[in-house]
C-alpha positions as CSV (number, residue, x, y, z in Angstrom):
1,X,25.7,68.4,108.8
2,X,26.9,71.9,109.3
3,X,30.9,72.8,109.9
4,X,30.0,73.9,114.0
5,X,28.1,70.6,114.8
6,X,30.9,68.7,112.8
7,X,33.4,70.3,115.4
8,X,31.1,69.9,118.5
9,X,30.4,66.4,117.8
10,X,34.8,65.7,118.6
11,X,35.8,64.2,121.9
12,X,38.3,66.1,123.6
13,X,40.7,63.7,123.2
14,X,40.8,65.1,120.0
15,X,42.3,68.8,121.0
16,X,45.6,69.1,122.0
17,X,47.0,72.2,124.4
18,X,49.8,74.3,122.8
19,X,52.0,75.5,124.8
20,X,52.3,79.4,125.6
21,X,56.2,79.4,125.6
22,X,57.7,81.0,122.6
23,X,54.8,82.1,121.1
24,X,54.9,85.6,119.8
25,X,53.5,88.6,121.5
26,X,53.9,92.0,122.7
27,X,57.2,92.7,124.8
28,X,57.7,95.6,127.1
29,X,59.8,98.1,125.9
30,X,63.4,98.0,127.2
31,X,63.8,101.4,126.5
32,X,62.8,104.3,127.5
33,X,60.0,106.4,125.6
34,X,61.7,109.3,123.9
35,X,59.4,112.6,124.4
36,X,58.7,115.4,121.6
37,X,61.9,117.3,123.1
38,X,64.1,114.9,124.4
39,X,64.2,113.6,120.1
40,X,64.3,117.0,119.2
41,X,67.2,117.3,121.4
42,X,68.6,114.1,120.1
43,X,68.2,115.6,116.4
44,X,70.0,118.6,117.6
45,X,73.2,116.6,119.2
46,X,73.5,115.2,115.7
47,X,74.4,118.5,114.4
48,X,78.1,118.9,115.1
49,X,78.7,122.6,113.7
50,X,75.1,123.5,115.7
51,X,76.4,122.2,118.8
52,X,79.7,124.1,118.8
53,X,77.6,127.0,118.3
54,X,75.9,126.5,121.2
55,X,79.0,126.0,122.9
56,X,80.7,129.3,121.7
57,X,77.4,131.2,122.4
58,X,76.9,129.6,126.0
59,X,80.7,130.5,126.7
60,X,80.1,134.1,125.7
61,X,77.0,134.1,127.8
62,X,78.9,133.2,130.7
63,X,81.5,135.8,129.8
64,X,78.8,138.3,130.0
65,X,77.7,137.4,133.5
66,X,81.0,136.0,135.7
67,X,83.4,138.9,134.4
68,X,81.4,141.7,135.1
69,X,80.7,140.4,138.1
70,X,83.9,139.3,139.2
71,X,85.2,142.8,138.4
72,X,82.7,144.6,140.0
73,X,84.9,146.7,142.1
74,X,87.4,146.6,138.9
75,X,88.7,150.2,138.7
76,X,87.3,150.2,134.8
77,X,83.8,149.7,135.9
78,X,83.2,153.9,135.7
79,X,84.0,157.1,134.3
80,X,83.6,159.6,136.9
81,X,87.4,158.8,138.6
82,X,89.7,161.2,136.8
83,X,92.4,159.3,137.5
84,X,91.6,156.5,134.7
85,X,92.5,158.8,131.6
86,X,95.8,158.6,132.7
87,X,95.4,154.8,131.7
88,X,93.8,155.2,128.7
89,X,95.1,153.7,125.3
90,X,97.1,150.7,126.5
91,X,97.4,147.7,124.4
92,X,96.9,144.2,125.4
93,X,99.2,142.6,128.0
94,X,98.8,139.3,129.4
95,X,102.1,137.3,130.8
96,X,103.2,134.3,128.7
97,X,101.2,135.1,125.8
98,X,103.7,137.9,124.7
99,X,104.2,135.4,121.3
100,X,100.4,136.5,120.1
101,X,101.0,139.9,120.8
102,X,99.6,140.0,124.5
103,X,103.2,141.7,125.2
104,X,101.7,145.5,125.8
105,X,104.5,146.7,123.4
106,X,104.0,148.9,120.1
107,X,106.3,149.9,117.4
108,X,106.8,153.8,117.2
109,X,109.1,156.5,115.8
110,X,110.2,158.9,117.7
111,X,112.5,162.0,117.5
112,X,115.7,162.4,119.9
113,X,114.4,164.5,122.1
114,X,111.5,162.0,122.9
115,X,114.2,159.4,122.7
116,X,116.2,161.0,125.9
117,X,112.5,161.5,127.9
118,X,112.2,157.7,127.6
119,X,115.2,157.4,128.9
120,X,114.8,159.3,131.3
121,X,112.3,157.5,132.6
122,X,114.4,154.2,132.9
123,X,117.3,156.0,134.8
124,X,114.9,157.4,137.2
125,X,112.6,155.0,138.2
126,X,114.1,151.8,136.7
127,X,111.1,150.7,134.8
128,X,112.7,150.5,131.2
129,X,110.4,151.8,128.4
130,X,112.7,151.0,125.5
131,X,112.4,147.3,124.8
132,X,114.6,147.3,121.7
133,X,116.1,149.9,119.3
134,X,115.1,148.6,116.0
135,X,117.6,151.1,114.0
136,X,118.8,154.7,114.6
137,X,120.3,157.4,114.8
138,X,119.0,158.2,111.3
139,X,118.4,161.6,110.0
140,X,114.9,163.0,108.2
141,X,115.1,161.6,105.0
142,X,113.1,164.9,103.7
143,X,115.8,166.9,105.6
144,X,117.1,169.5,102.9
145,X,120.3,170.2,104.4
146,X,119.8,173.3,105.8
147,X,120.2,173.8,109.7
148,X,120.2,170.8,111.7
149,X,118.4,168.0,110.7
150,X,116.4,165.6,113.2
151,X,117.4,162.4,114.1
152,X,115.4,159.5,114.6
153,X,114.5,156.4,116.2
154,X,112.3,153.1,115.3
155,X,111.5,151.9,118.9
156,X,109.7,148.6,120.1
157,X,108.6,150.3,123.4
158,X,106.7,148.9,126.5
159,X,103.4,151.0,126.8
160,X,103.3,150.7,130.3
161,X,106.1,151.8,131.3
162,X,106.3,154.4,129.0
163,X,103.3,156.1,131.1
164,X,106.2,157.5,133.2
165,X,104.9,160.8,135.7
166,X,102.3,163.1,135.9
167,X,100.9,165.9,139.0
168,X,98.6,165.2,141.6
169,X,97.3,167.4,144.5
170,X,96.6,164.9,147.4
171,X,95.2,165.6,151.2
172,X,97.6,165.4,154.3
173,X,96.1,161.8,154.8
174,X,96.4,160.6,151.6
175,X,100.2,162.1,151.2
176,X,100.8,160.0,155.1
177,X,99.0,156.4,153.5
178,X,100.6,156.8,149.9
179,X,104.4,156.8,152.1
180,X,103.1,154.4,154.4
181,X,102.9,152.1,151.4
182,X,105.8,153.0,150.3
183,X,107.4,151.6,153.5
184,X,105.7,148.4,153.2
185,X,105.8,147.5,149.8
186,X,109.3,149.0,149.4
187,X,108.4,150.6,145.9
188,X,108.3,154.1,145.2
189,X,105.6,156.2,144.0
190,X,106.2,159.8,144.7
191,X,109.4,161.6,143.1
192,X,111.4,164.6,143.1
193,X,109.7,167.4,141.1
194,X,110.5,171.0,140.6
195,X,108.5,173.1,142.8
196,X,108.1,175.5,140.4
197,X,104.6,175.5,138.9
198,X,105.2,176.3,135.6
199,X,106.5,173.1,134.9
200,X,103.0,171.4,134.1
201,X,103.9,168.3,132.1
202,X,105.7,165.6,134.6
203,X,106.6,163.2,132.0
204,X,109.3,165.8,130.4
205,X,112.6,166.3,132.6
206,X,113.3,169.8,133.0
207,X,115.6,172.8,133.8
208,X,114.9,176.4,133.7
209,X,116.5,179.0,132.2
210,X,117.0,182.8,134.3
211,X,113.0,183.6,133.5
212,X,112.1,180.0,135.1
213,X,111.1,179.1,131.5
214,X,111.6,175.1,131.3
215,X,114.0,173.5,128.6
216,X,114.9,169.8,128.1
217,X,117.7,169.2,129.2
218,X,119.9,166.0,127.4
219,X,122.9,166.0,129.2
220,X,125.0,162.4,129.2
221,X,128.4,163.1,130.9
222,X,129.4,159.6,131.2
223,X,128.8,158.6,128.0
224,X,126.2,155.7,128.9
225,X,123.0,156.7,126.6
226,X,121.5,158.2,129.9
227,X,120.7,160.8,130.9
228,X,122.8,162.5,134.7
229,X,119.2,163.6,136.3
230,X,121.3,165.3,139.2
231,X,122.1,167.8,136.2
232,X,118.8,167.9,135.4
233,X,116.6,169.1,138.2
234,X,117.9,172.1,138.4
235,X,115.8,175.9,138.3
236,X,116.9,179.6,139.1
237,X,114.1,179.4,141.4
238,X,114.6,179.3,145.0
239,X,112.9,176.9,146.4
240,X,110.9,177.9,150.1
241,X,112.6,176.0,152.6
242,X,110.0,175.8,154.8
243,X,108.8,173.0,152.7
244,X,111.6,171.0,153.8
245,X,110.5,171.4,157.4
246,X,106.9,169.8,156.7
247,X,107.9,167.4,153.8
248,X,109.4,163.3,154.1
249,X,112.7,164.0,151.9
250,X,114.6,160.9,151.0
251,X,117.8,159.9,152.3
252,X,119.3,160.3,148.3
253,X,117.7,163.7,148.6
254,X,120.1,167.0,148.8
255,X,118.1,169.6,150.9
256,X,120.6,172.4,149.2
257,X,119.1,171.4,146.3
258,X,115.9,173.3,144.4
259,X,114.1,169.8,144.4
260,X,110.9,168.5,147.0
261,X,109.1,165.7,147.1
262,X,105.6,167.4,147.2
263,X,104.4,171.4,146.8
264,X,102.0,173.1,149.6
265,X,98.9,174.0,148.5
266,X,95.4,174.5,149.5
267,X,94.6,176.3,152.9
268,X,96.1,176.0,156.8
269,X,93.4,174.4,157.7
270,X,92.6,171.7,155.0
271,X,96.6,171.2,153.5
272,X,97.3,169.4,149.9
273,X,100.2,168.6,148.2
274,X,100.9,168.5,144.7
275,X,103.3,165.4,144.5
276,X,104.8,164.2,141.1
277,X,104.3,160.1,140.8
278,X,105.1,157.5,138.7
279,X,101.5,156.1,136.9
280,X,103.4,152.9,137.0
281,X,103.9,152.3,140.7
282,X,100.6,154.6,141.7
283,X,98.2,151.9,140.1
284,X,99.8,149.2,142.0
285,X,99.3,151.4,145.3
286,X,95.7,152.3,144.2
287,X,94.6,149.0,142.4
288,X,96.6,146.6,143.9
289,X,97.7,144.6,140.9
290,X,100.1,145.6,138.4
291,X,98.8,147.4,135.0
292,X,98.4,144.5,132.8
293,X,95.2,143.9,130.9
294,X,93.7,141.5,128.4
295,X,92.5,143.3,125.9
296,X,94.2,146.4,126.6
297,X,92.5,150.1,127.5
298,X,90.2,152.0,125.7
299,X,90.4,156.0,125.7
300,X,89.2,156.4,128.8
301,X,91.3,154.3,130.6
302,X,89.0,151.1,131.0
303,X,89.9,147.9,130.7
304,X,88.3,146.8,127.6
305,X,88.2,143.4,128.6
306,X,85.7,144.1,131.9
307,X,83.9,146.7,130.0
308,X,83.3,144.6,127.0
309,X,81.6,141.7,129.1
310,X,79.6,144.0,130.6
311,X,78.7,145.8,127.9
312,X,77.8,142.2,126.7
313,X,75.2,141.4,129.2
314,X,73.8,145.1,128.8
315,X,73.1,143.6,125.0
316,X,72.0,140.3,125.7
317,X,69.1,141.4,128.5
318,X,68.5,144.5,125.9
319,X,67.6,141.5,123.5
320,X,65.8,138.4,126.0
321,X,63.6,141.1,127.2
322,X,62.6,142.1,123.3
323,X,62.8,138.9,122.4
324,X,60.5,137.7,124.9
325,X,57.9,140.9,124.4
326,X,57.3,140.5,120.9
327,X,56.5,136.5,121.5
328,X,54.5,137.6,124.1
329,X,52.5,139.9,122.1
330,X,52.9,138.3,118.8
331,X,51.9,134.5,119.8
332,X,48.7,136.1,121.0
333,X,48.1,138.4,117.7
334,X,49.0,135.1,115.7
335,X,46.4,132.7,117.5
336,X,44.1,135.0,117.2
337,X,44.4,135.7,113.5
338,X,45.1,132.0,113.0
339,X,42.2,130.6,114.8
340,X,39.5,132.6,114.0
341,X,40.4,133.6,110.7
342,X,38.0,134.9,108.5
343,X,37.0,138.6,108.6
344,X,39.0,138.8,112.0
345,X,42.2,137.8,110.6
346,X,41.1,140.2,107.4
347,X,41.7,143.2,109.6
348,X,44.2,142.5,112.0
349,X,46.9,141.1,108.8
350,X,46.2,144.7,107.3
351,X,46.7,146.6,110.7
352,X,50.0,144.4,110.5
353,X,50.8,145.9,106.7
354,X,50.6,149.2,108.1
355,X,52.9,148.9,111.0
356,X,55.4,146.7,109.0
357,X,55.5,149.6,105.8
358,X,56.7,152.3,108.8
359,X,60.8,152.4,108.5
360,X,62.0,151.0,111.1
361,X,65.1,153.6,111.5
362,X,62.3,156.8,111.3
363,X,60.8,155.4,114.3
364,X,64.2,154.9,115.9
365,X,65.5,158.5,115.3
366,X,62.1,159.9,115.8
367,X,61.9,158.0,119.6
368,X,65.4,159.2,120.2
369,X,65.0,162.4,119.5
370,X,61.7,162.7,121.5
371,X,60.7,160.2,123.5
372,X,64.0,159.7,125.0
373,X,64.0,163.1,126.6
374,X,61.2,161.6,129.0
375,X,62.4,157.9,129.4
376,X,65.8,157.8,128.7
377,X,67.5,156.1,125.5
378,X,67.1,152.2,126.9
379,X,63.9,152.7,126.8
380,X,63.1,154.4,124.0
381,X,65.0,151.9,122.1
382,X,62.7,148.9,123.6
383,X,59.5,150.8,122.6
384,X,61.1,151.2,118.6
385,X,61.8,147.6,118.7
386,X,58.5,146.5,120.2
387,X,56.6,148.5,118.1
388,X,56.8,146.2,115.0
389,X,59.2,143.8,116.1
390,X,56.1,141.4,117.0
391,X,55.1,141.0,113.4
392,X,57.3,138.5,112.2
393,X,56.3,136.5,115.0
394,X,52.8,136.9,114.8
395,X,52.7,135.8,111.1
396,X,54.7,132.7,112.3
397,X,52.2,131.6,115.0
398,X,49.3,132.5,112.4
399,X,51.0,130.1,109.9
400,X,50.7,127.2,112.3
401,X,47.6,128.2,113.8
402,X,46.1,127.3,110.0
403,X,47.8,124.5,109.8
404,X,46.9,122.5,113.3
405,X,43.0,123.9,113.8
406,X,41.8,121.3,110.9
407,X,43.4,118.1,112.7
408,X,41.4,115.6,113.7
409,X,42.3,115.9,117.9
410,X,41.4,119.4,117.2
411,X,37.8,118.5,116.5
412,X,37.9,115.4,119.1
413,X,38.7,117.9,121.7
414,X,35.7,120.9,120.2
415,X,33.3,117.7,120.4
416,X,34.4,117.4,123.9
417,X,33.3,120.4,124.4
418,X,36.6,122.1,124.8
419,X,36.2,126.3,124.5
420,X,38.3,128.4,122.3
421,X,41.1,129.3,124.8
422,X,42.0,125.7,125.9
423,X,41.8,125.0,122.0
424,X,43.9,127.5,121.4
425,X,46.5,127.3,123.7
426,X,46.3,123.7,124.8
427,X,46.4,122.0,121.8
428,X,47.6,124.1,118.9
429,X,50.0,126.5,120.4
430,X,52.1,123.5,121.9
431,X,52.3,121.6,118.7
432,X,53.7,125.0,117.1
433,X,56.6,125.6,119.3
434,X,59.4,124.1,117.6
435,X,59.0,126.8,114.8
436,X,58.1,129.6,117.5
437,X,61.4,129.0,119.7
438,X,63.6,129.2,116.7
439,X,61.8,132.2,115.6
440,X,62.2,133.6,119.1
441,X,65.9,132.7,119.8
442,X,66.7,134.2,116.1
443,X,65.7,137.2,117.1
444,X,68.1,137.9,120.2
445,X,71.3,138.1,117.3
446,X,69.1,140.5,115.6
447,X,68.5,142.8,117.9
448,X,72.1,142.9,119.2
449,X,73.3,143.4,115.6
450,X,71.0,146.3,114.7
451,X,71.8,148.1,118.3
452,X,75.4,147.7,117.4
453,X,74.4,149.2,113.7
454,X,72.1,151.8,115.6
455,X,74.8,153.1,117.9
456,X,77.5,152.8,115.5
457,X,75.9,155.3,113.4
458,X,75.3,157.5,116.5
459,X,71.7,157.5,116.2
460,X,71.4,155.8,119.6
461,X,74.1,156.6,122.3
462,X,74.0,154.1,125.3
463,X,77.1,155.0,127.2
464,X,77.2,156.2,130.6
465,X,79.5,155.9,133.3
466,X,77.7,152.3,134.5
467,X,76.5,151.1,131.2
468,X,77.5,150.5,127.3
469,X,76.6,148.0,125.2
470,X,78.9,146.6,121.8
471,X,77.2,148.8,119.4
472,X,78.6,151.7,121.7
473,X,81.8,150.4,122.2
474,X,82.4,150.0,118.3
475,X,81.5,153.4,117.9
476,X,84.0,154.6,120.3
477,X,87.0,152.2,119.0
478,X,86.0,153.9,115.3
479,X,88.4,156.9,115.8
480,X,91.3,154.8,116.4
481,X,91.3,152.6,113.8
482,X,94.4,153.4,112.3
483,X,96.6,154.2,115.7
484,X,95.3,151.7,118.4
485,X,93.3,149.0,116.6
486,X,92.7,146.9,119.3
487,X,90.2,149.3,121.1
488,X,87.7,147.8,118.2
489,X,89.4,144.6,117.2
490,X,87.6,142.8,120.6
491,X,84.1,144.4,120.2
492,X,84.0,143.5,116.5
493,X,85.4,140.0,117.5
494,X,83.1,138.9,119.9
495,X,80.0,140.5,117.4
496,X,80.8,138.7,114.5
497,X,81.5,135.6,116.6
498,X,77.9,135.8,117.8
499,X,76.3,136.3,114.5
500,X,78.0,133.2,113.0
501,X,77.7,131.2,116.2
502,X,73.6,132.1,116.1
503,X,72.9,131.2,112.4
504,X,74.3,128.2,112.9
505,X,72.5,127.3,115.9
506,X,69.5,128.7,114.6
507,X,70.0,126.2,111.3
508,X,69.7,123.3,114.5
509,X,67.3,124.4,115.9
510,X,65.5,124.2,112.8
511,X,66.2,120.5,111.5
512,X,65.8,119.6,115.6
513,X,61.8,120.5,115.6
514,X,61.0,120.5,112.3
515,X,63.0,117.7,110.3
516,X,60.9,118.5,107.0
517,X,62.6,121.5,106.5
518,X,66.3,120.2,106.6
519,X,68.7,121.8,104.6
520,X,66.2,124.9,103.3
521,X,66.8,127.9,103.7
C-alpha cells in the first residue's frame, strides 16, 4: 500500500486544526521605504566635517544673494559717482567689535606739521582724529645735526575722521537742500574756506603770504596743543563783498573777515558754489548713515563688504552656468561614447585627445584678446571654459555608460523592446548620477578658482562699474598689500574658505552615492 492511500484511508478525526495565531509570517513594514536619495542623503548627514561644509558654502551663497540685494541702492554699488574716491582706503569699522580690530583706526607716523593738520581738524569740526599719542615729540633719528631736525609722532588715528575737508562746486539748489539739512539735523557740513582759489587742498589750514602764496600756519597761543583757527584764516586777498550779500554766513562768522562760506562760480543764469565740507558730515547728509563699514573701502571708495558679495554672485552664476553647460554637453558625448562604443567611441575619445592637449590658458588669452572685442570678456571667458571643460565630464558619464549597459534590466528592458534613447537615458543615465552630480558640483570651485587665478594675473579683466568678480577684486587689493591689507585680506578669505569648504563637501558627496569608494582619493 502506497504512502498517499495510507494517508487517505485516515478518518478525520485523525487531523487536528492548528491554530494561525503566532505563527510566523510576513509583517508589514513599520517603516518607511528609504529611496536611492533619501539613503544617500542619510550617508551624507553622517559626515559631520561634509555637513559643515555645506553649511559654510550655503551661508556664503546666501551672502552672495541677500547683501547685494539689500544694498542695491548702497552708494558702493558703482564707479561713475566721483564723490566715492574721497572714501577710498578706509579700514574696517563695525561698533562693538573694536577688540578684533573692527575699530577703523591704524597706526601711522607722522611729521609735526601733519601732526597740527590733524589737529586742526578736531578744533574745527570736533570730530577728533588722534585717538592716542603712542610717543613723541621725537626727533629723526638719521637727523645729522645740521639745521633743524624733524620731529615726530607715532599716532593710533581714527581713519574716518581723519578724512577732514575737501572742494566741491554745488548748484543753487543743492547749496539751499545741503543748509536745509543742516537746520534739521543740527550738524554741520559746509565750512569757512578761503575764497582765494589757489588754495586747492581743503584738508591743510592755510594763510597767505603778500603774493597770496598759502603757508601752514601752527600757531597755539594758549598753549592747549591746538591750533587758534581765527589766526589762521587769514589772506592779503580781499575778499568781494558782494558774496556776503548772496551767501548764508553763520552767526560765529565775522563778515570783516576774508572768510565765506561758499565761492560764486559758474554763469548768471545757472549759479554754483564752490563750498569747502567736511567728508565726515557730507556722507551722513548724502548717504544717510554714518561712514562705518565692515570690511572697510577699497581704492575706489566702495564698501568692500557689498562689493565682495556681489562680486560673489557674479562668480558663482559665472560657474552654475559652466557647470551646468559642460554636463549638458558632456552627459550627452559620454552616453554616446559609452553606449555605442565600438568604432563610434574610437573617434569621438580621439576628437576628445585633441581638444584636451590644447592649453587651456592659450585659448584663454587668445579669446581675450580677440573674441572679446565682439562679445565682451564674460563671454569670451564662458566660450574658453566650455570649449574643453566638457571633457572631464564626458569621460565620467562614458565610464558608467560601460559599466551599466551589460546589466541584466538593461537587456530585460532591450527584450522589451525598449529603443536606444529610453535605454540610454531611462535606465543607465539615472543609475550614474551619484558620480555625475559630484563631478558636476566639483566643478563650480574650479571654475571660480581658475577665474580668480585668470584675473589675478590680468589676463582677464571683469571690472566695470556694475560688475567684478573675486578674481578681480584680488587683483585690485594686490597693490596694497603692504599699506592697507585688508582690501585683499576679505577676497582671499572668503576664496580659500570656499575651496576648503567644497573639497570637503565634495569628499560627501562621494561616500553619500557611491559608498565603495570611501576614503579614496
Amino acid at each position: 500500500m502506497s504512502e498517499k492511500t495510507k494517508y487517505e484511508q485516515l478518518p478525520a478525526s485523525a487531523f487536528e486544526r492548528v491554530p494561525m495565531e503566532g505563527r510566523m509570517h510576513d509583517k508589514k513594514l513599520e517603516s518607511k521605504p528609504v529611496g536611492y536619495f533619501r539613503d544617500a542623503f542619510n550617508r551624507f548627514c553622517r559626515n559631520k566635517s561634509s555637513v559643515v561644509a555645506a553649511i559654510i558654502i550655503l551661508m556664503l551663497v546666501l551672502y552672495s544673494i541677500v547683501v547685494p540685494w539689500l544694498c542695491q541702492n548702497n552708494y558702493t554699488r558703482a564707479l561713475t559717482d566721483t564723490m566715492y574716491l574721497n572714501y577710498g582706503k578706509l579700514p574696517p569699522k563695525v561698533e562693538g567689535l573694536e577688540w578684533m580690530g573692527f575699530s577703523g583706526t591704524e597706526v601711522i607716523t607722522v611729521n609735526e606739521n601733519d601732526f597740527y593738520k590733524l589737529r586742526a581738524i578736531a578744533d574745527e569740526t570736533g570730530l577728533d582724529p588722534i585717538v592716542e599719542i603712542i610717543a613723541g615729540p621725537y626727533q629723526d633719528p638719521s637727523f645729522n645735526g645740521k639745521g633743524k631736525a624733524t620731529m615726530y609722532y607715532d599716532l593710533r588715528v581714527d581713519e574716518y575722521y581723519r578724512m577732514g575737508m575737501m572742494y566741491m562746486t554745488v548748484t543753487q539748489q543743492e547749496y539751499d537742500a545741503i543748509q536745509a539739512w543742516q537746520d534739521e539735523h543740527q550738524i554741520q557740513i559746509i565750512f569757512p574756506a578761503i575764497t582765494d582759489s589757489k588754495q586747492s587742498d581743503a584738508n591743510i589750514w592755510y594763510k597767505a603770504d603778500k603774493k597770496g602764496k598759502p603757508t601752514l600756519s601752527k600757531v597755539d597761543k594758549d598753549g592747549d596743543g591746538f591750533l587758534e583757527l581765527t589766526n589762521i584764516y587769514k589772506t592779503t586777498t580781499p575778499t568781494d563783498t558782494s558774496y556776503h550779500s548772496t551767501m548764508r554766513i553763520a552767526a560765529d562768522n565775522d563778515p570783516e573777515k576774508p572768510l565765506a562760506y561758499a565761492r560764486k562760480t559758474g554763469t548768471s543764469s545757472a549759479p554754483g558754489y564752490v563750498i569747502r565740507v567736511s567728508k565726515y558730515n557730507y556722507f551722513q547728509y548724502r548717504y544717510g548713515f554714518e561712514p562705518a563699514f565692515v570690511f572697510g573701502t577699497n581704492a575706489n571708495g566702495q564698501d568692500i563688504f557689498t562689493r565682495l558679495a556681489s562680486g560673489a554672485r557674479f562668480s558663482f552664476l559665472l560657474a552654475i552656468g559652466i557647470s551646468a553647460i559642460n554636463l549638458f554637453i558632456g552627459a550627452i558625448y559620454g552616453a554616446i561614447e559609452g553606449y555605442y562604443g565600438g568604432a563610434v567611441d574610437l573617434v569621438m575619445e580621439r576628437v576628445s585627445d585633441v581638444l584636451s592637449g590644447v592649453p587651456f590658458m592659450v585659448v584663454t588669452t587668445l579669446f581675450q584678446l580677440h573674441l572679446a572685442k565682439q562679445v565682451g570678456p564674460v563671454w569670451s571667458l564662458l566660450f574658453a571654459f566650455v570649449l574643453t571643460g566638457w571633457i572631464g565630464m564626458a569621460a565620467r558619464v562614458r565610464m558608467q555608460f560601460y559599466r551599466f549597459k551589460g546589466q541584466e534590466y538593461i537587456l530585460a528592458a532591450r527584450t522589451l523592446g525598449a529603443g536606444d534613447f529610453r535605454l540610454m537615458f531611462k535606465h543607465i543615465f539615472p543609475n550614474s548620477l551619484g558620480t555625475i552630480i559630484t563631478g558636476t558640483v566639483l566643478v563650480i570651485p574650479g571654475v571660480i578658482f581658475s577665474e580668480s587665478s585668470l584675473t589675478y594675473l590680468g589676463i582677464v579683466n571683469l571690472e566695470s562699474s556694475t560688475r567684478t568678480s573675486v578674481g578681480t577684486m584680488l587683483a585690485n587689493g594686490r597693490g596694497y598689500l603692504s599699506t592697507d591689507p585688508y582690501i585683499i585680506l576679505f577676497p582671499a578669505l572668503f576664496i580659500s574658505l570656499l575651496e576648503i569648504s567644497f573639497n570637503l563637501f565634495g569628499n560627501g558627496l562621494r561616500d553619500a552615492f557611491n559608498p565603495s569608494l570611501r576614503g579614496t582619493e
